[in-house]
C-alpha positions in Angstrom: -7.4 43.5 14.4 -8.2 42.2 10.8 -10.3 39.2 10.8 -8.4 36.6 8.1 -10.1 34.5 5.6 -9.2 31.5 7.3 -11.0 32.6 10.6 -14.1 33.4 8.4 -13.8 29.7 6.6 -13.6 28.4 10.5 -17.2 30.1 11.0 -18.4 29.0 7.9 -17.2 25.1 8.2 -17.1 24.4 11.7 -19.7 26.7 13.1 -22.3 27.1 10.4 -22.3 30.4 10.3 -23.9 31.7 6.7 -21.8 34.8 5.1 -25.0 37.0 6.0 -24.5 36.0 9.9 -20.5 36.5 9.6 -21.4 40.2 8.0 -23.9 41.2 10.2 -21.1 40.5 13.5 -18.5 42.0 11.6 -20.4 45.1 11.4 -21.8 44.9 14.8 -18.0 44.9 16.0 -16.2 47.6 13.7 -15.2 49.3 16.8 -14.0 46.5 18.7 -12.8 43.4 16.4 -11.8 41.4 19.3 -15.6 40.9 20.8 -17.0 39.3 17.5 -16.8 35.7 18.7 -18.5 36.9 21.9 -21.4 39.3 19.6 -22.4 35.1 18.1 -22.3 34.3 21.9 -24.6 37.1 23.1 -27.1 36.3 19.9 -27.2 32.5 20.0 -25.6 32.0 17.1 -23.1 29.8 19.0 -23.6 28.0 22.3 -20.8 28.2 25.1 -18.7 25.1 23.7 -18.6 27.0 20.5 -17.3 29.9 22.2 -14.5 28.3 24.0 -13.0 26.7 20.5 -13.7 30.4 18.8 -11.4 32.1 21.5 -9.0 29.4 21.3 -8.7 30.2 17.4 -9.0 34.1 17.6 -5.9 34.7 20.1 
């Protein structure tokens, strides 16, 4: 699964998410692209509500 650029410009505007966070779950996920909005879950750099509105945008 390739992650688009408009999926990165969601983490950046709605979420807040810095282009040094986004990286750093990329990387963490290179095996498995599908878990990278749950890797921000696991970290904190989302909360749960977050979460919901990421999966809803990934699938």
């Amino acid at each position: 699964m390739v992650v688009s650029q408009n999926f990165i410009q969601l983490l950046k505007k709605e979420f807040s998410l810095s282009a040094e966070q986004i990286a750093w779950g990329l990387k963490q996920t290179e095996a498995m692209p599908s878990y990278l909005p749950v890797i921000f879950w696991q970290y904190g750099l989302i909360n749960t509500s977050q979460l919901d509105l990421l999966l809803d945008h990934w699938g």
